[in-house]
PQR file with spaces between the fields and no chain letter, atoms N, CA, C, O and H, PARSE charges and radii, in Angstrom:
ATOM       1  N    UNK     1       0.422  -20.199    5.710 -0.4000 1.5000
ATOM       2  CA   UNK     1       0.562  -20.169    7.160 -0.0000 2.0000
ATOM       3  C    UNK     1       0.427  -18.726    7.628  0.5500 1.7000
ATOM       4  O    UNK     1       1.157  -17.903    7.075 -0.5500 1.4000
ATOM       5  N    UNK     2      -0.532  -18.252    8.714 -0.4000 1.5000
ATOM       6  CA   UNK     2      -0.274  -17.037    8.669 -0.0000 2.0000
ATOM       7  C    UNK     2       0.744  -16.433   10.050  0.5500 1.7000
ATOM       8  O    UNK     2       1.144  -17.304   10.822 -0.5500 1.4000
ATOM       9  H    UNK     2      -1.124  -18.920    9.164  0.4000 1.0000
ATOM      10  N    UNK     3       1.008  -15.468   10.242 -0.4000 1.5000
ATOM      11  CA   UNK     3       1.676  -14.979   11.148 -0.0000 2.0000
ATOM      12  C    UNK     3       1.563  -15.307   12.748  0.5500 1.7000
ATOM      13  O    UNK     3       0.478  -15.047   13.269 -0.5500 1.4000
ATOM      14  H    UNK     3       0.683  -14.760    9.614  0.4000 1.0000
ATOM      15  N    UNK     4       2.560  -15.839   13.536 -0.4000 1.5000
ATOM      16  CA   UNK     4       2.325  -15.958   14.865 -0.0000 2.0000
ATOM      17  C    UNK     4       2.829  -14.728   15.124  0.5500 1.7000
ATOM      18  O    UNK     4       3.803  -14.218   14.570 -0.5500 1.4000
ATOM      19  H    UNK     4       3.441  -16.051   13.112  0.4000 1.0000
ATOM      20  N    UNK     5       1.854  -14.052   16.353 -0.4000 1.5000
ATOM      21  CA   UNK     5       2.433  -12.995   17.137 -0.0000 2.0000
ATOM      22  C    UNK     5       2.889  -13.396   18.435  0.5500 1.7000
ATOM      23  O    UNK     5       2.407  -14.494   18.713 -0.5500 1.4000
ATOM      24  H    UNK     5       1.063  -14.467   16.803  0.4000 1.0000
ATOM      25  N    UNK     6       3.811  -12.828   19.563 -0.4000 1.5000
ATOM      26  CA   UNK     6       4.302  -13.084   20.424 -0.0000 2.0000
ATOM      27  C    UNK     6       2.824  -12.847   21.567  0.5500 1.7000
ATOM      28  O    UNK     6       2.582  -13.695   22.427 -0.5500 1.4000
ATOM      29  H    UNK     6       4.202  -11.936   19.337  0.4000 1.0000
ATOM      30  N    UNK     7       2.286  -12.074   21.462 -0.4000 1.5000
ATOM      31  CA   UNK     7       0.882  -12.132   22.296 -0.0000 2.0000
ATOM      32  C    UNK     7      -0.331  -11.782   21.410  0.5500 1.7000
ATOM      33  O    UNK     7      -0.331  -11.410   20.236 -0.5500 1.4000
ATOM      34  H    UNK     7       2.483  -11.385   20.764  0.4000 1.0000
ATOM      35  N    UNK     8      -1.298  -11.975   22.195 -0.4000 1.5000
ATOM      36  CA   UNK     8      -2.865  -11.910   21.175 -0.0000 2.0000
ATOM      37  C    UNK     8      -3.490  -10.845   21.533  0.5500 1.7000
ATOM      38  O    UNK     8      -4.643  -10.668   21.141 -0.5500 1.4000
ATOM      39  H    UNK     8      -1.298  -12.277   23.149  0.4000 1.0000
ATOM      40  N    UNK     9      -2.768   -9.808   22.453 -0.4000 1.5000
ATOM      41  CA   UNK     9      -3.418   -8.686   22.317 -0.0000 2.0000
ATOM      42  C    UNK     9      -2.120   -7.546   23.370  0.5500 1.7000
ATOM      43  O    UNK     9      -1.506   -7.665   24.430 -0.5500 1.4000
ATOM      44  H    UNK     9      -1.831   -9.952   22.771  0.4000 1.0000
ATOM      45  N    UNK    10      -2.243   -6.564   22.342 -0.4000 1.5000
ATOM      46  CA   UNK    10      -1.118   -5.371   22.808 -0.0000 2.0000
ATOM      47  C    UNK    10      -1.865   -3.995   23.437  0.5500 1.7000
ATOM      48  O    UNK    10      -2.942   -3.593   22.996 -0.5500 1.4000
ATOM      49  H    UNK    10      -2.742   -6.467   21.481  0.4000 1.0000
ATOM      50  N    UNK    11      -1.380   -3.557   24.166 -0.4000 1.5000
ATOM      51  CA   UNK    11      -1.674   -2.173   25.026 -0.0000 2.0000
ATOM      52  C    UNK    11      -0.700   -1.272   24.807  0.5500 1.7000
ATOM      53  O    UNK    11       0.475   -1.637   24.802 -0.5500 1.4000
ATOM      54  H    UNK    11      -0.506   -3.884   24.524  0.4000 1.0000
ATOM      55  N    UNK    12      -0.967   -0.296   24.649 -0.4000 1.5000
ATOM      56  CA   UNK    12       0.229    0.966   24.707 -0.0000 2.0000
ATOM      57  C    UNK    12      -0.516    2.050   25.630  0.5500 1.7000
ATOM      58  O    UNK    12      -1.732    2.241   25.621 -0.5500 1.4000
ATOM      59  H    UNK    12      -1.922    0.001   24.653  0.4000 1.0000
ATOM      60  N    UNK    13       0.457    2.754   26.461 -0.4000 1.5000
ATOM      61  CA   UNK    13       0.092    4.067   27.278 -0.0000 2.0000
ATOM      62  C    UNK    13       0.697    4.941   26.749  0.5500 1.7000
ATOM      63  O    UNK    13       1.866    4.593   26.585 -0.5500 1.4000
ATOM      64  H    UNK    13       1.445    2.599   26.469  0.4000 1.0000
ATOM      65  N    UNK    14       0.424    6.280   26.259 -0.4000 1.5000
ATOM      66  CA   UNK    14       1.459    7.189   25.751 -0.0000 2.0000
ATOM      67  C    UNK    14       0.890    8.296   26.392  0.5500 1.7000
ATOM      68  O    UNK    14      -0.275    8.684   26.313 -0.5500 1.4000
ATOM      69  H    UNK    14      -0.526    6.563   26.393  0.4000 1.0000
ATOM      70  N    UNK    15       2.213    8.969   27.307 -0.4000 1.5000
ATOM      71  CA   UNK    15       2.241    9.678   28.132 -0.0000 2.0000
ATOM      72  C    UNK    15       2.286   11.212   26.777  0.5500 1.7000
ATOM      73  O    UNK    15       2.716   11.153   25.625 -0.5500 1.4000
ATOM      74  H    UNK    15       3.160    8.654   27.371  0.4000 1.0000
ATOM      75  N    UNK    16       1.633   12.514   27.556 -0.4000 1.5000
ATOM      76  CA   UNK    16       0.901   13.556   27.021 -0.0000 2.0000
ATOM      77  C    UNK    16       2.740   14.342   26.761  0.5500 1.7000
ATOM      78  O    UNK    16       2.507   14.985   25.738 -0.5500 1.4000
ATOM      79  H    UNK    16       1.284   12.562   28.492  0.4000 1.0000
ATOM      80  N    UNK    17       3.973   14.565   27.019 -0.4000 1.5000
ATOM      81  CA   UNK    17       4.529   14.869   26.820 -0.0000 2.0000
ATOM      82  C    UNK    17       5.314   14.109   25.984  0.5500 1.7000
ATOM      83  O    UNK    17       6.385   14.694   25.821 -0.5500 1.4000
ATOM      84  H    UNK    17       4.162   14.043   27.851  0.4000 1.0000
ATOM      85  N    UNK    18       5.253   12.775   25.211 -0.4000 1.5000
ATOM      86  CA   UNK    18       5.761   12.157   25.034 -0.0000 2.0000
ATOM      87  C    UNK    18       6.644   12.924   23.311  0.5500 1.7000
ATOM      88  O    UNK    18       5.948   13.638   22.590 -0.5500 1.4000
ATOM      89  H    UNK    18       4.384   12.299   25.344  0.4000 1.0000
ATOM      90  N    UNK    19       7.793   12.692   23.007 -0.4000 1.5000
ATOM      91  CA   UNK    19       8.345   13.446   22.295 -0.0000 2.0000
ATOM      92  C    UNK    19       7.821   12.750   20.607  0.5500 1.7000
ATOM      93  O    UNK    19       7.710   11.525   20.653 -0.5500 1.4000
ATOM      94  H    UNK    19       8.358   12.112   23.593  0.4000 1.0000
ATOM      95  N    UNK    20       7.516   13.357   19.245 -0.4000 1.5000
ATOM      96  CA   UNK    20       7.038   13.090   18.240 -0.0000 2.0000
ATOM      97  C    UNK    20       8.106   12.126   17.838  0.5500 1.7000
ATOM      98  O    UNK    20       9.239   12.498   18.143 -0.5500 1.4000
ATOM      99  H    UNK    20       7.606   14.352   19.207  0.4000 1.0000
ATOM     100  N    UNK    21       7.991   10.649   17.053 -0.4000 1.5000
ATOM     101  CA   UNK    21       8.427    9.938   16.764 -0.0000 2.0000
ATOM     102  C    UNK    21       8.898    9.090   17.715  0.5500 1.7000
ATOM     103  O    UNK    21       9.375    8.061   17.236 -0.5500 1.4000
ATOM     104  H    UNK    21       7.071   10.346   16.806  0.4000 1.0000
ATOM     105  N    UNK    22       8.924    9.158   18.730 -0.4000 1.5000
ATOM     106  CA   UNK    22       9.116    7.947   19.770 -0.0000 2.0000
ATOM     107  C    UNK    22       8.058    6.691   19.855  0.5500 1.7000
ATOM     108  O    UNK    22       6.827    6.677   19.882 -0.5500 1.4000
ATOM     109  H    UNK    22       8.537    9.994   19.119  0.4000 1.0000
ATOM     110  N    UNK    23       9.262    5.408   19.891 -0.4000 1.5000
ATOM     111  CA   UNK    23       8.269    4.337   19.433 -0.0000 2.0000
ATOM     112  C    UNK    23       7.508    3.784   20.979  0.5500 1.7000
ATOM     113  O    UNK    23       8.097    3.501   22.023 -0.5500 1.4000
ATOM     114  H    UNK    23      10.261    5.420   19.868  0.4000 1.0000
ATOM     115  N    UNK    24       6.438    3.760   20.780 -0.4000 1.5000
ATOM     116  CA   UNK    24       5.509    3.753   22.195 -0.0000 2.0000
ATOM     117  C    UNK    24       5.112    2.398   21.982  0.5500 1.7000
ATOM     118  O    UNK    24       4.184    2.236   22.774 -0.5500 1.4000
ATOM     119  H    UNK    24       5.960    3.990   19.933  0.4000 1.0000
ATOM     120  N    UNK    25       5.392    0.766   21.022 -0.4000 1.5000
ATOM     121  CA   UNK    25       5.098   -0.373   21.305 -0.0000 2.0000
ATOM     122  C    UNK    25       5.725   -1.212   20.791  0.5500 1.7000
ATOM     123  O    UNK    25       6.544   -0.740   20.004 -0.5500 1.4000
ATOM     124  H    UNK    25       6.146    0.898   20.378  0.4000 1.0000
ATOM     125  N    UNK    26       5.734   -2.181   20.855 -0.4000 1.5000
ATOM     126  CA   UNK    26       7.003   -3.127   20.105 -0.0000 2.0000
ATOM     127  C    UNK    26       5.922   -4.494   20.137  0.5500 1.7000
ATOM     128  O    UNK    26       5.421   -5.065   21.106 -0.5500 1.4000
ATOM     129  H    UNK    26       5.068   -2.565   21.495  0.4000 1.0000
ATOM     130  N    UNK    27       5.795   -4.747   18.722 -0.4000 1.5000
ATOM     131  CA   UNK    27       5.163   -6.380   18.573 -0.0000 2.0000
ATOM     132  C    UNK    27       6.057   -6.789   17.521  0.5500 1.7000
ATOM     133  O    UNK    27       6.624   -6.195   16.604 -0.5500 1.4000
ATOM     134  H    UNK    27       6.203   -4.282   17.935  0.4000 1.0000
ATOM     135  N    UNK    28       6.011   -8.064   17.954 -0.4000 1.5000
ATOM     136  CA   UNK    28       6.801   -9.325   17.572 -0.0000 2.0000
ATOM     137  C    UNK    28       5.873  -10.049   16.356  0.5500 1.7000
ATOM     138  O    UNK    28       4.700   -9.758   16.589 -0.5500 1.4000
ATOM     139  H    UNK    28       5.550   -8.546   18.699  0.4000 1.0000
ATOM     140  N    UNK    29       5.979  -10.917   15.101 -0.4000 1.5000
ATOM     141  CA   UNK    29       5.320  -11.544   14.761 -0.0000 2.0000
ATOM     142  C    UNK    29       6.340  -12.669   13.937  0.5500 1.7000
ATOM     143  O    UNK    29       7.525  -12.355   13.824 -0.5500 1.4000
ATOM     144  H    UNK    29       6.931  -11.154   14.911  0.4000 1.0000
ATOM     145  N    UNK    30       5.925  -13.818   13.435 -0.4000 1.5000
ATOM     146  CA   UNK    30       6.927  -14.619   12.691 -0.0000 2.0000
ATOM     147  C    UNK    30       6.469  -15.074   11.884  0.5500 1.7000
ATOM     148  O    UNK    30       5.245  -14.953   11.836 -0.5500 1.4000
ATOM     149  H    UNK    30       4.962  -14.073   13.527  0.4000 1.0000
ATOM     150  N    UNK    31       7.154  -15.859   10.781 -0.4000 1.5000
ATOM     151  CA   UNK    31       6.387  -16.332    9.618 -0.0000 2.0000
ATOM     152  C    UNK    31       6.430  -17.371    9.266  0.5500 1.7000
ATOM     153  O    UNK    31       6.595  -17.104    8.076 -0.5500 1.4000
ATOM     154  H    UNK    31       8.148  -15.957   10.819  0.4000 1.0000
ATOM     155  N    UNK    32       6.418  -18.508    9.299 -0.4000 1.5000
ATOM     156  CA   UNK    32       7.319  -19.617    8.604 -0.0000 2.0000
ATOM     157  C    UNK    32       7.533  -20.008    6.914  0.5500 1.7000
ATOM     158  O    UNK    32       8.443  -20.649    6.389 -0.5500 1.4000
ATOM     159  H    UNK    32       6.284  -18.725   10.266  0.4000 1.0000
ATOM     160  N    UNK    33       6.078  -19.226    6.172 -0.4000 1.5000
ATOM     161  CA   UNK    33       6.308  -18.855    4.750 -0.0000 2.0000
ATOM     162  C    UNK    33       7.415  -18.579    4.341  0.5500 1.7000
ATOM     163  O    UNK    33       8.177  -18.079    5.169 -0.5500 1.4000
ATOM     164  H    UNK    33       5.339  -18.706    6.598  0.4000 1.0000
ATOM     165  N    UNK    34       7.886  -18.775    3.042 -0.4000 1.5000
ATOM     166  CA   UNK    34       8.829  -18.616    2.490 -0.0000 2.0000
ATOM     167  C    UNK    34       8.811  -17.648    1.300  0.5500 1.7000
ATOM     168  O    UNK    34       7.774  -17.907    0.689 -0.5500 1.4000
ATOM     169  H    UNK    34       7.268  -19.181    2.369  0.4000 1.0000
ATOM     170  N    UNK    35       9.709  -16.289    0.455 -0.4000 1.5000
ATOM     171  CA   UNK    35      10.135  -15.108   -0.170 -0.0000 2.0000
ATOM     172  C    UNK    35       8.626  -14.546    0.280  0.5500 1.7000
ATOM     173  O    UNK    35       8.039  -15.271    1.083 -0.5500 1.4000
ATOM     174  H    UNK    35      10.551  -16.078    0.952  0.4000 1.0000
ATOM     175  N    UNK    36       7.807  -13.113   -0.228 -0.4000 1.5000
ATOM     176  CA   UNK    36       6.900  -12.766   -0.208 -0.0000 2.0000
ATOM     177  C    UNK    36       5.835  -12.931    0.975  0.5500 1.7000
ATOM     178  O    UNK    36       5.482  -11.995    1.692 -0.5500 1.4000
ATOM     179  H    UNK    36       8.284  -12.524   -0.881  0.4000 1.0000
ATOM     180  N    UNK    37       5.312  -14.407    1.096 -0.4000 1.5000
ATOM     181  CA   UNK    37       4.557  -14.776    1.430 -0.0000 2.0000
ATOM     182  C    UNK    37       5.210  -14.618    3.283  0.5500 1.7000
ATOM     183  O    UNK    37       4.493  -14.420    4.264 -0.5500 1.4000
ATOM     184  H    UNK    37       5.599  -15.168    0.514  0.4000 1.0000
ATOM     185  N    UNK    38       6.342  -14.740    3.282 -0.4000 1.5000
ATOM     186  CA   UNK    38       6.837  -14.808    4.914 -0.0000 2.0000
ATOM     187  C    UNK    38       7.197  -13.389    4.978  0.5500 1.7000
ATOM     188  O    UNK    38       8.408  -13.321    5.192 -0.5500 1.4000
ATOM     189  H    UNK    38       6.924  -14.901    2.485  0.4000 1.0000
ATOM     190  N    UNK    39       6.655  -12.197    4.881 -0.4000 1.5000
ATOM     191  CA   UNK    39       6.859  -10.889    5.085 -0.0000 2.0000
ATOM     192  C    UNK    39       5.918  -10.403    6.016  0.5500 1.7000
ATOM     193  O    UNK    39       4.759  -10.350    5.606 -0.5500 1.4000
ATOM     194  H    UNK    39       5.672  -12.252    4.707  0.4000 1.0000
ATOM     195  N    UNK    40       6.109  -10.086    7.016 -0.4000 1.5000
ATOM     196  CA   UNK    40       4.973   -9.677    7.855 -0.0000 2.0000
ATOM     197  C    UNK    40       5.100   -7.895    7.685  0.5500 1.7000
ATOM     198  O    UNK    40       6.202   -7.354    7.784 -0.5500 1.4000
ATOM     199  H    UNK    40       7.051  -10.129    7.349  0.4000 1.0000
ATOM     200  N    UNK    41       4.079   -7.250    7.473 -0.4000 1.5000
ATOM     201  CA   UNK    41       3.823   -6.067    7.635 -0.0000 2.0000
ATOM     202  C    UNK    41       3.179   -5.301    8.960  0.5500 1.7000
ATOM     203  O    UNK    41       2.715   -6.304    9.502 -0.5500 1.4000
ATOM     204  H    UNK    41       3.184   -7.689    7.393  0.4000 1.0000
ATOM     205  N    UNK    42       2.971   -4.645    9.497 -0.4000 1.5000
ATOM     206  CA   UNK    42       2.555   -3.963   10.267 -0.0000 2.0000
ATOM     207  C    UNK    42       1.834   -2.271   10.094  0.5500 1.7000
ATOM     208  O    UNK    42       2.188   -1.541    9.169 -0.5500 1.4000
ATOM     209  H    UNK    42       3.349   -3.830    9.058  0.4000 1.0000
ATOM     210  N    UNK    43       1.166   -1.990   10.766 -0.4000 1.5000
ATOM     211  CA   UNK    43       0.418   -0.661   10.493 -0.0000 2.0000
ATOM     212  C    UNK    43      -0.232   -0.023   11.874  0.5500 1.7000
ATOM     213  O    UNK    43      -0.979   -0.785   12.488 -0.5500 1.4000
ATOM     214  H    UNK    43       0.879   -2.583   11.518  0.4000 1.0000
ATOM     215  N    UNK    44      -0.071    1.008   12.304 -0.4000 1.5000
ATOM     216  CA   UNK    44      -1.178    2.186   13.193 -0.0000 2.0000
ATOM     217  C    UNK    44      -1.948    2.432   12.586  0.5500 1.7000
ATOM     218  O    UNK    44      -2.068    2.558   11.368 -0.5500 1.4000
ATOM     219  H    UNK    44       0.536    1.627   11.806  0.4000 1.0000
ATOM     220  N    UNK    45      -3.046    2.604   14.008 -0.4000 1.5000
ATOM     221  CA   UNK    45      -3.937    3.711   13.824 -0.0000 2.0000
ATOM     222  C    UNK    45      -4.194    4.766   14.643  0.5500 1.7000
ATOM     223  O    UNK    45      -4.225    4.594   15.862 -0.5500 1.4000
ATOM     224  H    UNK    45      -2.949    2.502   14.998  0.4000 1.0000
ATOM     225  N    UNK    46      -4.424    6.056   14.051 -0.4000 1.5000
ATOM     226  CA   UNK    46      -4.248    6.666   15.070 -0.0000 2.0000
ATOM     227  C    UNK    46      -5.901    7.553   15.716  0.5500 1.7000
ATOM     228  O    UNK    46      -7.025    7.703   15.238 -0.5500 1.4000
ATOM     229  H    UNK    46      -4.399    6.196   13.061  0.4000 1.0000
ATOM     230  N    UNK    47      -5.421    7.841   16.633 -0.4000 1.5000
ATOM     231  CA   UNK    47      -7.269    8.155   17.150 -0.0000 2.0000
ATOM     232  C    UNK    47      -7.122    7.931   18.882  0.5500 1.7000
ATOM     233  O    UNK    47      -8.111    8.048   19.606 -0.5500 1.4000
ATOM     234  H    UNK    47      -4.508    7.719   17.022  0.4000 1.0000
């Protein structure tokens, strides 16, 4: 089963003063898999 996300597509604005390590988006995803297989990962890119 793979991952539901809470929406099908995310936007972030990150303002030019914004301080290093501040989290600028928040996505949701769920799994219904079970040990391993229900782990959702996540990743940036940056650019």
């Amino acid at each position: 089963e793979a991952p539901a996300f809470e929406r099908l597509e995310y936007e972030a604005h990150i303002v030019e003063n914004l301080p290093a390590g501040s989290p600028v988006l928040q996505v949701l995803a769920t799994d219904q898999d079970l040990g391993a297989n229900g782990q959702v990962s996540y990743g940036g890119l940056s650019g």
